[in-house]
N, C-alpha and C positions, 0 to 999 in steps of 0.2 A: 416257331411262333413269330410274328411282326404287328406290328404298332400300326393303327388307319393310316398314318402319313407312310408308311409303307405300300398301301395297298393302291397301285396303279399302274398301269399299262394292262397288263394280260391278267393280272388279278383283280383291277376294278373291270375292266370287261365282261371276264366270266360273272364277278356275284353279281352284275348291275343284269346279267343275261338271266341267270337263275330268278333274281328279284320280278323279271319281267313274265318270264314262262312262271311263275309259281303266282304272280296275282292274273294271270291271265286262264289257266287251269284250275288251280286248288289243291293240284297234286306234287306230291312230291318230287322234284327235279332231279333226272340221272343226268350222267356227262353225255350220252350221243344225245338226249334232246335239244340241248343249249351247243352242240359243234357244229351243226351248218346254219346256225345264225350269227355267226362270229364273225367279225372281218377279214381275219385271217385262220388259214385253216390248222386247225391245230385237233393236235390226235386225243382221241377220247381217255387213253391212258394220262394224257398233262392234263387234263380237265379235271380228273380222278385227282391227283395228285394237288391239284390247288384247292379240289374241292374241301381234301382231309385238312389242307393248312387252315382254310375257311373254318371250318368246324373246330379245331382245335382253337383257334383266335375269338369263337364266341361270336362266328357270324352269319353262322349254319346250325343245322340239329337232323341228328338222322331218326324219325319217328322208329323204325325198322332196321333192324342189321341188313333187311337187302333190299332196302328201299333207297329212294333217293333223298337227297337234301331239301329243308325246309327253310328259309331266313325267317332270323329274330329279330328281334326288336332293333338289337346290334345295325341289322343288314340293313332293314328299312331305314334309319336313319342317315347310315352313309347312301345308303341310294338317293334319299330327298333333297340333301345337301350335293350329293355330286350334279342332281340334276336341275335345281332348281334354276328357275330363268331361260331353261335350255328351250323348252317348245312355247308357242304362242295358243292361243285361243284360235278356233275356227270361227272364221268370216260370217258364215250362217248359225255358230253359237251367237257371236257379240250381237248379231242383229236379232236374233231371239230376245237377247236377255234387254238389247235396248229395247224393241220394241213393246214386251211386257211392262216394263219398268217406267217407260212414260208412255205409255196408252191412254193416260186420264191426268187430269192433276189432280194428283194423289198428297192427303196430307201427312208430314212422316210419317205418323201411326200407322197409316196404309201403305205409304212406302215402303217401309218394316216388316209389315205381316207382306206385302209382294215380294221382298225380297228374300225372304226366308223361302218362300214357295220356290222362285226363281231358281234360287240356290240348289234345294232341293230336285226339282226337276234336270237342270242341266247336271249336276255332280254323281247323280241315280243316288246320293246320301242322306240322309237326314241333315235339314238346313236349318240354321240358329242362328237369330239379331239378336243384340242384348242392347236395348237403349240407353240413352243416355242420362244418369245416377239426377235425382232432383238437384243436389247440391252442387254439380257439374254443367247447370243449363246457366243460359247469361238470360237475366231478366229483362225481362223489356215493359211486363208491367203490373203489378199486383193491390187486390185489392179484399180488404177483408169486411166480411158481413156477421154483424153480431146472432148469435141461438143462442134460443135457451138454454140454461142449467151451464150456465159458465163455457159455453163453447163459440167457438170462433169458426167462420169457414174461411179458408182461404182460396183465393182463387188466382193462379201463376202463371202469367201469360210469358214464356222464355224463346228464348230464337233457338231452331231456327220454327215459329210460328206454333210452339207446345203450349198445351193448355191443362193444367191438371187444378184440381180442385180437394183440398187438405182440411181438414177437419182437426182444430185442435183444442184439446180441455186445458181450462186453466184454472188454477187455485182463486185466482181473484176478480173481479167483476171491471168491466171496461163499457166505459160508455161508445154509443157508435160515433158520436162526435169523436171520440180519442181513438178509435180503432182507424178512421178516413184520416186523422193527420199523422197518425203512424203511415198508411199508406202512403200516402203523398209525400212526406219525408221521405220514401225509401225511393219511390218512384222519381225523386226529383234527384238526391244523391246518387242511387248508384245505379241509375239504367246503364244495362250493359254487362255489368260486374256478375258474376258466380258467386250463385246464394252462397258455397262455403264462406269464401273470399269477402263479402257482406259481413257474413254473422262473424268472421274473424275482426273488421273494423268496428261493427256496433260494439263488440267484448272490450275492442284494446279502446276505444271512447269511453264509455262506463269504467271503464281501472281508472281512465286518468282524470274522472269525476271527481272519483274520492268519495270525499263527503259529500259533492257537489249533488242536490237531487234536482234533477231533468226529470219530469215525469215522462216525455217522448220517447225520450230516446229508453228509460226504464222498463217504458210499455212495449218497445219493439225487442227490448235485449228478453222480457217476459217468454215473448210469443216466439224467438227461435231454442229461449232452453226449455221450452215445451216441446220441441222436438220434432216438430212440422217443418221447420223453412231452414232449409240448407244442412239437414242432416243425412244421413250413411245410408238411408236407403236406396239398395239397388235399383236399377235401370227395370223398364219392361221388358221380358225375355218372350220373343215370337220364333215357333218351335214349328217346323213342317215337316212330315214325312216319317215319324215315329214307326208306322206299319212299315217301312221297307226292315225293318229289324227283324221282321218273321220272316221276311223272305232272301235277306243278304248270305250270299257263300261267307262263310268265316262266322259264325253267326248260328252254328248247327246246336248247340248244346241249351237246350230250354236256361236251362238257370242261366245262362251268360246275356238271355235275351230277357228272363224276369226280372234281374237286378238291375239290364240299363232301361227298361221302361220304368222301374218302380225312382230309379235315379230324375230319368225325364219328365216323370208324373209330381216331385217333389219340386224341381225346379232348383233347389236352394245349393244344392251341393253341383250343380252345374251352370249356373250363374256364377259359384266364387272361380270355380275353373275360369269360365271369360272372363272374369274380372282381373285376374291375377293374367290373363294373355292382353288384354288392353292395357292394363300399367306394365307389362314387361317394357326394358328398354329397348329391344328386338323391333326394330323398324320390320314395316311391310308383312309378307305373308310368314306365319310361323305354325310348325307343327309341332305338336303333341304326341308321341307315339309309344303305346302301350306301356310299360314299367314305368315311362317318364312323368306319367301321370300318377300323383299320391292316392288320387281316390281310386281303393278296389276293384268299384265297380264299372269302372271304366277303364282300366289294364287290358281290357281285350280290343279296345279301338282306338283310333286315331282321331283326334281333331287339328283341324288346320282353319287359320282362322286370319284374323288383318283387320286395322282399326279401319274405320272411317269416322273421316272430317266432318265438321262445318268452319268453311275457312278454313283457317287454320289447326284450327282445335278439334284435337281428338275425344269424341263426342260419343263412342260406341265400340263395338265389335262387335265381327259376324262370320261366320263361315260352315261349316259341314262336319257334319260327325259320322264315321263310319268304322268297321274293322280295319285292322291293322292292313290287311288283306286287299287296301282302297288302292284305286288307279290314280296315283297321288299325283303326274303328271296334272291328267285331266281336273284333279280337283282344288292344286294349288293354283294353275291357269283361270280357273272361274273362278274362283274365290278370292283374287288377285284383280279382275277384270270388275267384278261387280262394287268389290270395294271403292274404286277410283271411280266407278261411274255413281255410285249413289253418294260419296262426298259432293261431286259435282251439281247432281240433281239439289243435295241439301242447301247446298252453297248459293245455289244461283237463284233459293227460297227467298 
């Protein structure tokens, strides 16, 4: 038995060799398959012998007593970590993915649903954008218009150039004259600022009121504990490629492909997955890989994924979902490369 900081020279060779012949096949890996791709030639009985340490270490599985080897979850993870950064993108991918991706001016929303596509076509995986959370956008300018039956519309105009439009009930009646200088108060303090970041300053203003009554600033602390401006609601999620799941190797067993469409078709249980991959503290590109993931029904795949910017601020996540079974090279390289190019495109919004 050895420990992963054990496992290198001729023992990360051979499982990083199996890893490769076993996502390239589907089949179970024996020792002569993976000995004349090795650097050095080594006899099919030591391959044997590293293969049983492999297994016993939890980083192989033999489906069959006279089959070959399988990697787990184990294997794919030292594989992604030993290889990460190791290969580049192809010259004729990057001009693919630039040329789609600025063919038009695209506004994010379009950017977003392209780039899911993009994703999706270059990875062969199912591609996923998760936009960025209302309460996470910086305002640039908002203005509310009185409805009937005590409701208010909002309408958000946040960088980089989002425009959403919020509907909110309220307990008590507001003239449109008080609703345009709630506006303009807000417009006038805090252009720029994260609606969270906002409704945390109108709160800690109002505490230090007291007694003091502002009807202004009353009326705007009103209209965010109503629950429309700068709360927890998630991001827009743009999902491409769903049908490759009938047809992916790894991917054979109906139920494993009803549970992750009926997961994709829900949305809600695979937004908190990117959610929790965009606040990890895990800079740049990060994977996912089967057991590592808590939700069931996505234990049979991998996602690998990486924030993108505006500016500075991290504004979204995006990357590809597929079986464990993915050509992770090829998928952390594009999912790596699109990230940094669609910051740019937002940035330069």
């Amino acid at each position: 038995m050895f420990e992963e900081a054990e496992i290198r020279g001729r023992k990360r060779e051979i499982l990083a060799a199996i890893v490769r012949q076993y996502i390239s096949s589907g089949l179970p890996v024996g020792s002569k398959a993976i000995a004349g791709g090795l650097d050095e030639a080594v006899s099919s009985a030591t391959i044997r012998n590293v293969m049983a340490e492999l297994e016993d270490a939890g980083y192989l599985s033999q489906p069959h007593v006279s089959a070959g080897r399988v990697p787990t979850d184990k294997a794919y993870r030292s594989y992604v970590d030993w290889t990460t950064g190791a290969t580049q993108l192809g010259k004729e991918t990057q001009q693919f993915i630039h040329d789609a991706l600025t063919a038009e001016q695209a506004t994010p929303e379009q950017l977003m649903a392209l780039t899911s596509h993009v994703l999706a076509e270059v990875s062969r995986q199912v591609g996923v954008v998760l936009g960025p959370k209302l309460e996470e956008k910086l305002l640039e300018h908002i203005k509310f218009v009185k409805l009937p039956e005590r409701r208010v519309l909002a309408v958000i105009v946040s960088k980089p150039d989002l425009i959403e439009n919020k509907v909110i009930r309220l307990e008590e009646d507001f003239s449109q004259q008080e609703l345009d200088e709630a506006a303009d108060f807000l417009n006038a303090e805090f252009r720029g600022w994260s609606l969270r970041t906002v409704r945390l300053e109108i709160f800690r203003r109002l505490a230090e009121m007291k007694s003091l009554c502002d009807r202004l600033l009353s009326s705007i602390g009103t209209l965010f504990v109503s629950g429309a401006l700068g709360d927890e609601e998630p991001g827009t999620l743009f999902v491409e490629g769903t049908a490759r799941f009938l047809e992916q190797a790894g991917f054979e067993d109906f139920r494993v492909v009803r549970d992750l469409l009926a997961t994709f078709a829900e949305k809600v249980k695979l937004i908190k997955i990117l959610s929790a991959c965009q606040e990890s503290s895990q800079p740049g590109v990060r994977t996912v890989i089967g057991r590592e993931n808590p939700n069931r029904e996505m234990q049979d795949c991998a996602i690998v994924v990486a924030p993108y910017h505006y500016r500075a601020r991290v504004v979204g996540v995006l990357g590809v979902v597929g079986p464990t079974r993915m050509e992770y090279d090829r998928a952390i390289t594009a999912v790596d490369y699109v990230a940094r190019l669609c910051s740019r495109l937002l940035s330069a919004n």
